[in-house]
Structures are given as structure tokens and as C-alpha cells.
N, C-alpha and C positions, 0 to 999 in steps of 0.2 A: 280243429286243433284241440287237443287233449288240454282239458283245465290241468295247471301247472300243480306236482303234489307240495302241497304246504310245508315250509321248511318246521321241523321239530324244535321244540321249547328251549332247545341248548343250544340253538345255531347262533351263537352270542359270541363277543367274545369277555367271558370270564374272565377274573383276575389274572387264575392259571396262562390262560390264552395271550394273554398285553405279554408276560414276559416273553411268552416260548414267539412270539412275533419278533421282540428285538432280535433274539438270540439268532434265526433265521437272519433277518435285513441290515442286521449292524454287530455281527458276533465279536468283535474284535474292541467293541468299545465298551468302557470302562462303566459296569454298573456299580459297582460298589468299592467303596474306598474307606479305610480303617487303620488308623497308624501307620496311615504311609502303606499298607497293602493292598492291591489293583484285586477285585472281582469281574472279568468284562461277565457279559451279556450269556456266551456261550456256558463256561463255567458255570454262575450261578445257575442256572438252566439247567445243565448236566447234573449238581449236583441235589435240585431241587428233584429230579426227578428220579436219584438214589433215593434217597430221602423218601419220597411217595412209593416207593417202590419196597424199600425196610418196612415202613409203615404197614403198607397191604401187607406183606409177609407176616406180620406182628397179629395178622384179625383187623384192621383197622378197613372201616369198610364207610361207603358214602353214608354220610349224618352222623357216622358216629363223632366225639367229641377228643378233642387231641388238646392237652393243655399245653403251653409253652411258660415257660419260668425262667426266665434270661434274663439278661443285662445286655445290653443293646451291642447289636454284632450279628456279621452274616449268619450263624446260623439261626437268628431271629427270624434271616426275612427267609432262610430258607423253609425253614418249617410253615413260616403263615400263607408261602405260595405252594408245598409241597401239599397241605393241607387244604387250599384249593382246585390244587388237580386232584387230588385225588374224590374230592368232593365230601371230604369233614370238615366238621366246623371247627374253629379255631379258639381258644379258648384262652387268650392272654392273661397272668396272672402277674399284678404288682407283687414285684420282689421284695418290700419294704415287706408286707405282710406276716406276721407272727403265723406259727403252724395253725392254731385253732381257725384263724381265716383261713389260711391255705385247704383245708381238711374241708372247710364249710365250699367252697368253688367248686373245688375237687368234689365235693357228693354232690353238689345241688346239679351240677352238670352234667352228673354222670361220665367224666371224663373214661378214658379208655387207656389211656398212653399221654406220657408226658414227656418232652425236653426240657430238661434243668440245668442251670448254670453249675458248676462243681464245685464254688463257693456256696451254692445255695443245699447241696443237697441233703446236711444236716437235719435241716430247716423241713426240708419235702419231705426226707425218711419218717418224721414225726406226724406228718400229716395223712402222710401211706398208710401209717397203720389203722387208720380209721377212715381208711376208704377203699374200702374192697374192689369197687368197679376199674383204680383205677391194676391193670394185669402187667404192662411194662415201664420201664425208665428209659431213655436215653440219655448221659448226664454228656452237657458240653464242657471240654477245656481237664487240664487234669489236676491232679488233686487229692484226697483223700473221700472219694467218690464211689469206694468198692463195698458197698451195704446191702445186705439184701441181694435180691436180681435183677440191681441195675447192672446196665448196659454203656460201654463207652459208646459214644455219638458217632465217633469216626470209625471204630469195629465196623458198628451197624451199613453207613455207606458203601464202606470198601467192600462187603459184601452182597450188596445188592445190585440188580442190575440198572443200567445209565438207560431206561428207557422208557421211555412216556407210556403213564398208567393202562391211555387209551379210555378215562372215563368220561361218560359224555354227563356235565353238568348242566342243571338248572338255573338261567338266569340267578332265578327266585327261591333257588335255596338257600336255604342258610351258609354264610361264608366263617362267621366269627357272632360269638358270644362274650361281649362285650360288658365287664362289672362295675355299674354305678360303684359311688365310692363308698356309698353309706353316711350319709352325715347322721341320720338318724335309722338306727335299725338296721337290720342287715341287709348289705345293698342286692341288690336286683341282675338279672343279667340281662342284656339289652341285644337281640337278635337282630342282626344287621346280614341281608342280604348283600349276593355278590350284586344285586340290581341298584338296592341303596347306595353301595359304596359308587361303585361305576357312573353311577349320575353324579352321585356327591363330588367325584373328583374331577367331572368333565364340568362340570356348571363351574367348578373352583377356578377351574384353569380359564373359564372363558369371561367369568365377571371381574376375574381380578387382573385380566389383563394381559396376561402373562406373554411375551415377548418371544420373539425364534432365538433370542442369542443369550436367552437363562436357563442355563444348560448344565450347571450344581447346582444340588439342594442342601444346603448343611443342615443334618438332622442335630438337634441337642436335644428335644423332649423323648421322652423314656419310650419305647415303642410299644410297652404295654396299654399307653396313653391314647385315646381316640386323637389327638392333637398326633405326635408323631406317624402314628398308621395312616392318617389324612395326608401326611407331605409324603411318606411315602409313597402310597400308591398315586399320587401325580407326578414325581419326579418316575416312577417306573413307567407309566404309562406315556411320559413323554419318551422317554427314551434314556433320558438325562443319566445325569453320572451324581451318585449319592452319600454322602460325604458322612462317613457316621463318629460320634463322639462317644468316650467312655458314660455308663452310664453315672449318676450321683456326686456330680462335679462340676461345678462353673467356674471357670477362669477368663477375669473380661480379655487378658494380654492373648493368652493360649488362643480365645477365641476369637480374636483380633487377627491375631498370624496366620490363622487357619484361614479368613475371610478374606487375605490378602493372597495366602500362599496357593487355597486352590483356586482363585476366580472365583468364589462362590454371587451365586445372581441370585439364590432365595435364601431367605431366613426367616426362622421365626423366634422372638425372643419374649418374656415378659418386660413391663418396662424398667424394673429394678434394673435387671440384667441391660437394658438398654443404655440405662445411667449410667451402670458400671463401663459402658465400652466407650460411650463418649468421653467419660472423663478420661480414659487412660491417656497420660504422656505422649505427646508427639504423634495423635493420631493425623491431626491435619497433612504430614506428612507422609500416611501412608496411602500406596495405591490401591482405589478401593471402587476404582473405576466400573469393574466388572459387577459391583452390586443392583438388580434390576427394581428386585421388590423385596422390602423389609416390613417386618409385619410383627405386631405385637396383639398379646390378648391377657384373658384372665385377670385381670385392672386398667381401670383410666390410667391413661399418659397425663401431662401434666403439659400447659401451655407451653412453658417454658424449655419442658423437654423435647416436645416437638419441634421446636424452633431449633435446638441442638440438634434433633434429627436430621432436618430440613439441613442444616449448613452444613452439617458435618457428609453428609451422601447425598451431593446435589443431584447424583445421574440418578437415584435410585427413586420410585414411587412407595409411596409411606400407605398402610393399610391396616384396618385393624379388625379382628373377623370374634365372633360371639357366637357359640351354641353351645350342645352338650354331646352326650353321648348319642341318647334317642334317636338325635339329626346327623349323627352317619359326620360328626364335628362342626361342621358352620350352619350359621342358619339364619345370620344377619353379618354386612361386609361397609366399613366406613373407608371409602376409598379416600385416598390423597389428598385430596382437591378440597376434602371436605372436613380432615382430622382438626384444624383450628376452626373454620368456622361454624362447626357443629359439634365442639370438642365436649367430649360427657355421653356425646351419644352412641350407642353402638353400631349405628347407620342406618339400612334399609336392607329386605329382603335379599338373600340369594337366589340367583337364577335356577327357576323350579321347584321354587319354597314360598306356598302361599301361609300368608299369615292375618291375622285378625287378635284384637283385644277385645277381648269380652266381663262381664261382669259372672258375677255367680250361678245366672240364668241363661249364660251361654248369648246374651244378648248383647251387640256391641257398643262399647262404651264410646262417649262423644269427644271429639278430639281434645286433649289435652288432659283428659281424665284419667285416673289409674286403673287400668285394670291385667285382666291374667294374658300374655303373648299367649296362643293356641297356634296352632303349624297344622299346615297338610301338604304333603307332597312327595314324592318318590324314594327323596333321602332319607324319609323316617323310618327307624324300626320297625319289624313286623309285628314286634310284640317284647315280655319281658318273658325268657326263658322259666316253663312250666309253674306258672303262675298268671291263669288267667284271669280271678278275680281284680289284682292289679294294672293287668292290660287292658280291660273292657274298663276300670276307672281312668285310666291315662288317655283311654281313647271317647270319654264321654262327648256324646253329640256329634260324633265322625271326625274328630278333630283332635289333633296329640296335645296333650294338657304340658306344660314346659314347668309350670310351680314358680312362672318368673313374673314381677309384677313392673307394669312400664309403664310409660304413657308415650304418647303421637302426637309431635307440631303438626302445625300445618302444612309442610313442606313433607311429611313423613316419613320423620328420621325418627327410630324409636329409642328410650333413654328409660335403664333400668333403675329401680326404683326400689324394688326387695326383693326375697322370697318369699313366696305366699307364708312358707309354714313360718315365717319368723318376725312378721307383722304381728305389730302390739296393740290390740284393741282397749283401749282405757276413755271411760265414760263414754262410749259409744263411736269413740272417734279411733281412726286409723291412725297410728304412728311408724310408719318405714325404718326401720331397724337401719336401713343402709344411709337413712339421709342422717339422724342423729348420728350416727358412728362419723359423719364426715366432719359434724362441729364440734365431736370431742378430739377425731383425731389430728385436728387443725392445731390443737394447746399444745405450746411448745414444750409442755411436761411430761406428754404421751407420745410414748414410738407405737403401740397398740392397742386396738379399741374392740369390743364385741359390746354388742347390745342386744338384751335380751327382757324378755315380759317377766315381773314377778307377781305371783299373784297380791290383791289388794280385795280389803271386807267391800270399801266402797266403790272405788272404780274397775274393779274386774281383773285391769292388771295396771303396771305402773312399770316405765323402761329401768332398766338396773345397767350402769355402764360398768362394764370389766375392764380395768387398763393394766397396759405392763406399763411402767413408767419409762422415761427416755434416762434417768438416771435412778435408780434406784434408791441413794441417800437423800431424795427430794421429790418423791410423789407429789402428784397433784392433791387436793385437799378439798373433800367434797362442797366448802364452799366457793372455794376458786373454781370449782368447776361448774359450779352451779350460777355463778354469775358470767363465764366465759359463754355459757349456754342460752343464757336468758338475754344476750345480745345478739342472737344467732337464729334462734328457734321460737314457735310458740310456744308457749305458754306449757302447754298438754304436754309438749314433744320432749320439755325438759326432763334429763333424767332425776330422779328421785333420789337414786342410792348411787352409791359409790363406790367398788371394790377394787383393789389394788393388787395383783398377782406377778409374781415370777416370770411367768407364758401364760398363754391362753392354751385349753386342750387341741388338738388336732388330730387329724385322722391321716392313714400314711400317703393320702394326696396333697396334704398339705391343709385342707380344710377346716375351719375352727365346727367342735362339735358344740353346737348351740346348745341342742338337745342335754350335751351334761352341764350346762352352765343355768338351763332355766330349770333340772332338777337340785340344784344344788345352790338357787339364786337366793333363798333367805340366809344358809347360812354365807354364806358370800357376804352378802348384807349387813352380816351382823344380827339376821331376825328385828329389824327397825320397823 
């Protein structure tokens, strides 16, 4: 008998491939859902493969780079699967983003082609003109969007044809080009395979538990966001029906009704936003039966919140998931069972994510000690788009470097601690930026807290706490806060100085930019 011919690199099935499967075994069911508007399976399908089909006509050819610039809405997910079948990468850009960002993504990517929102394309036209590479527009939604030679979104379909590219992809190619946020410097873009995601979203669905009868997923994070693109591509890949939200808006009532009105079985929320739902009026009396798994990230829950959790969705298992972009979204899962009696930590590995804490020598540190979380495993990036001097340092030692600093009970739940770059060394000792920040921002004076290194002649550096006040006619008072600290912390750990601001800076993630607060920590200070 003839040895069997080896099946080719692409015998997978790609992102492209999950959908165009429902649309065949289930066409009639409801993939996408939006102000009350039905996408089934078929549809989206059809018009993703218009879509791939404009694209190619456009020059768009496999690897090249298609950026998407939306507010979250089907033609988001039809572009990030159109640009799967076709085998481009995808190149999602935060909408918050000022033009000089946008222009920076847009060249470093060498994008080819964009879909832009028709609110947004103001914003993009500014950014076009200082990027040559990129040659078309499609602008979605209407508007005052006719600049240049852009292209309306729905022209472009209705003209092309309903039919499958016919491209055959590589697992292992690149699916999406993913933009760190930048806290410090301009961020990076993070190459995630359709191999990364496709593991990332089967190990999700398989550690978290996920049940045959959680069959909505209500999206509310931005789909630019590795956090939303994660829930997508597992409510796709189930089959499920996917519940999308306007984007730049939380409302707890809205989202309330919404959780009631479609059955939704998944969510994922921050805990603020989870506080806002609980608290709302008269929830004990709505039917909320249908919730499977509720899932919070991005900050500690709070005992007490969880316990509102817990009462408020008995049917439902409570879960709290930690990664970044690098890891394709999760990369550590605190299931249910464990949110109170492990609460602070961010759990244990995900299925197919090894990890180790190591010190600066790449050597592992002994349990309960701090050092740097390292990852290796399938879901991690291939690399950071064309910048290898960055890749080969993120991947020192064979292992993805995370910039997270933790340590490991005995039990081996891990609990984050800092980021490497915002660790305060003063007199030779480590200070955690994230543990002081938790005993200033416990003073019933402060609603917000950053902490950052000022340089000093003697100790090297010395913590400077930036607060917004919880009232502004009544700051805290560096020595009230200096005695509130000195029953909290060591000695070392106390901060020094004390500045009092409006806000804290932030970058359009949301992230405090440390980086302008320790260039601008003396005069903050007062220069003391």
C-alpha cells in the first residue's frame, strides 16, 4: 500500500474556516446581534466573502496588512474574518487614537487598505496623508466621509462577488497585528497567528468550563481590544449567537436589560462595572437565570463584591482571567471556587501556557519570592512586527518575557506584584509600586493613586505618590498621609513626597503613563 500523501500546512481549520463551517451546519442561526438587528451564520459568511472579494480586487493579496478603524459593529467582525480568508493580516486600530498615532500604525505596518468608521474618517484623512503605503479607504456608516478616494463600504460589496476567495492559509501565518498600548514609548505591534488565536480560544473554552447551553456572548469591550477579539473568536467558534454593544458607553440598567432581554450566558465585565450592576434597583428581581459564566479582569474584585456576585447570579460560575496582548489575551484563569479563597490572586496557568518565575538570570526564584512571570506556549506571539531587536529581548532564554512581577504560594496561585519597569529601587531595596499604591489608595481622602521613583543623591530613588483627591476642597496632607502609611508599610516603602493632581495622565487605553509622571516627578514634588 502507497504511504498516504501528507496533508499540506493549511489542512487546518483557520479562523476564515470556523465561520464558513457554521454558515454550512447552522445557516439560519443567529451570529450576530446589534440594536436589536439578527446577522445569522449564512449572511455574515456571504458578506464576509464580498468583502474578501473587494479586498482582492483592491491588490489586497495574502500578508499584506488591512487596517480596520471601527466602533464595534458587524462590519468589524466582517473585515477581521474577510481578512482571514483572504490571508491578510489584520490590523486593528484604537479609535480613541489622535491622527499622529493613527499615521504612526498605519506606516509602521505598512498597511494597504483601511475600513474606517464615517465618524472617524476626519481623523484617518489626517493620518492618510502621511502614509503612502496606505492606496484605499472603505469608510462604514454615512456621513460626511467623501475626501479624497475614499470608497463607501457598501458600494464596495454590492459590487463584488458572494464568493469564497478560494485562498488556501497557513495555520502559521500571521492572522492580526495587534498594538501594545504604549505606556512608555511608542507601542509595538504584536504578531498573533491564526495558530495562536485558535489554541488561545479552544484552551479558553475548555478550562473555563464553558457549558452546551451558553449560547450568547455579550460583547461590551472594544474589538480593537485583544480582550474583545478573545470573546469573539470563541462565541464564533462555538457557533453561539453574539451580542454586540455600541462602542464608548456603559450603562449598568442598559446592560442589565440586555442580560436579561437576550439570555446572555457569557460576560465579561471590569469590577467597577460589576459594582455598577449589582447595585442597580430591583436586580434581585430580574431573570438572570440564563447567566453561565461571568468573568471579570483588569483589577482585583473586592471580598465583598464577590459575595454580591456570588448572591446576586447563583446559577452562574464567577471567573477571573489575566494576560496581555503577547498571549493571544489570557495567560493565567482564577476559577470560581477559588475567587474568595485565593482572592488578590490571579489564579494558575491556562491550558497550554507554561510558565515559570524567574529572577534576572533567568533562574527560578523560590516560592514565595518575587520575581519576573516568563510564558511559553502556543498562544504566544510570534514576535513584535518588524522589530527584531525587541522580539529576541522579549524572548530571552526561549521564554516570552511578560514585564510582570509576581510571586507563588505553595498551592500555586500566582499574585501580581508590579511591573518590572515601575519597581522603585531605593537603598538597594525593591519597593512595588502596586503594593504602596494599595495603602495610599485605601485613605479615605484619595479616589486615585500612582506611584512612581523620584530620583534621590542618597538612596537612588525615593516613591513620590500622585493622588487625585476623593474631594478636591480637602486633599490629603503629606503628613496625614505619611502617618496613614507608616501603619501599613515599611519603613523604605513609605512615600517621601506627596503630589496632589486634578487626574492622573493616561494613554487612550486607559493606562496611567508612569513614564510622564517619573519625568516630571520633582517638579510634582515641589523639587523637595
Amino acid at each position: 500500500m502507497a504511504a498516504p500523501t501528507p496533508a499540506p500546512a493549511f489542512a487546518g481549520m483557520t479562523l476564515g474556516d470556523q465561520l464558513a463551517r457554521h454558515a454550512r451546519t447552522v445557516p439560519g442561526a443567529v451570529a450576530l446581534r446589534m440594536d436589536g438587528a439578527d446577522h445569522t451564520y449564512r449572511e455574515l459568511d456571504d458578506r464576509v466573502d464580498r468583502l474578501a472579494g473587494a479586498l482582492r480586487a483592491r491588490g489586497v493579496a495574502p500578508g499584506d496588512r488591512v487596517a480596520v478603524m471601527t466602533f464595534n459593529g458587524p462590519e468589524t467582525v466582517e473585515a477581521f474574518f474577510a481578512c482571514a480568508r483572504l490571508g491578510a493580516v489584520c490590523v486593528p486600530i484604537n479609535f480613541r487614537l489622535h491622527a499622529d498615532e493613527v499615521a504612526y500604525q498605519l506606516s509602521d505596518s505598512g498597511a494597504l487598505l483601511a475600513v474606517v468608521e464615517a465618524a472617524l474618517a476626519a481623523t484617518f484623512a489626517q493620518a492618510w496623508k502621511r502614509t503612502p503605503t496606505v492606496r484605499h479607504c472603505l469608510v462604514v456608516g454615512e456621513g460626511d466621509e467623501a475626501t479624497g478616494s475614499m470608497e463607501r463600504y457598501e458600494d464596495a460589496l454590492r459590487d463584488a462577488p458572494a464568493t469564497a476567495p478560494g485562498v488556501a492559509v497557513d495555520l502559521q501565518a500571521p492572522a492580526f497585528i495587534m498594538y501594545t498600548s504604549g505606556t512608555t514609548g511608542r507601542p509595538k505591534g504584536a504578531v498573533l497567528t491564526h495558530y495562536n488565536l485558535l489554541v488561545q480560544t479552544m484552551s479558553r473554552i475548555a478550562h473555563f468550563g464553558l457549558p452546551a447551553d451558553c449560547r450568547c456572548w455579550l460583547i461590551n469591550t472594544p474589538l480593537f481590544h485583544i480582550g474583545g477579539l478573545a470573546a469573539l473568536l470563541s462565541s464564533i467558534l462555538l457557533g453561539a449567537r453574539t451580542v454586540l454593544t455600541r462602542s464608548g458607553r456603559f450603562d449598568p440598567v442598559e446592560t442589565l436589560d440586555l442580560l436579561e432581554r437576550e439570555r446572555v450566558g457569557y460576560v465579561f465585565l471590569v469590577p467597577a462595572q460589576w459594582q455598577a450592576i449589582v447595585d442597580v434597583p430591583g436586580i434581585q428581581g430580574r431573570d438572570l437565570s440564563a447567566l453561565r459564566i461571568i468573568s471579570w479582569g483588569a483589577a482585583p474584585a473586592t471580598k465583598a463584591l464577590l459575595h454580591r456576585m456570588i448572591e446576586t447570579f447563583p446559577g452562574a460560575r464567577l471567573l477571573s482571567v489575566f494576560g496581555q496582548t503577547e498571549s493571544s489575551a489570557v495567560s493565567t484563569v482564577l476559577l470560581g471556587e477559588d475567587a474568595l479563597r485565593k482572592i488578590g490572586s490571579v489564579g494558575t496557568p491556562l491550558l497550554n501556557t507554561e510558565v515559570r518565575i524567574v529572577d534576572e538570570h533567568m533562574d527560578d526564584v523560590p516560592c514565595g519570592e518575587v520575581g519576573e512571570i516568563v510564558y511559553r506556549g502556543p498562544s504566544i506571539m510570534s514576535g513584535y512586527w518588524n522589530k527584531p531587536a525587541e522580539t529576541a529581548a522579549a524572548f530571552t532564554g526561549g521564554w516570552f518575557h511578560s514585564g510582570d512581577l509576581v510571586r507563588q504560594d505553595e498551592d500555586g496561585y500566582i499574585y501580581v506584584v508590579d511591573r518590572l519597569k515601575d519597581m522603585i529601587i531605593s537603598g538597594g531595596e525593591n519597593i512595588y509600586s502596586a503594593e504602596v499604591e494599595e495603602a495610599v489608595a485605601a485613605h479615605p481622602k484619595v479616589a486615585e493613586v500612582a506611584v512612581v521613583g523620584m530620583p534621590h543623591e542618597r538612596w537612588g530613588e525615593t516613591p513620590l505618590a500622585v493622588v487625585v483627591p476623593a474631594a478636591a476642597s480637602d486633599p490629603p496632607t503629606a503628613e496625614e498621609m505619611e502617618r496613614w502609611c507608616k501603619s501599613r508599610l515599611a519603613s523604605y516603602k513609605v512615600p517621601r513626597h506627596l503630589a496632589v493632581v486634578a487626574e492622573l495622565p493616561r494613554n487612550v487605553s486607559g493606562k496611567v503613563r508612569k513614564n510622564e509622571l517619573r519625568e516630571s516627578a520633582r517638579s510634582l514634588a515641589g523639587d523637595r
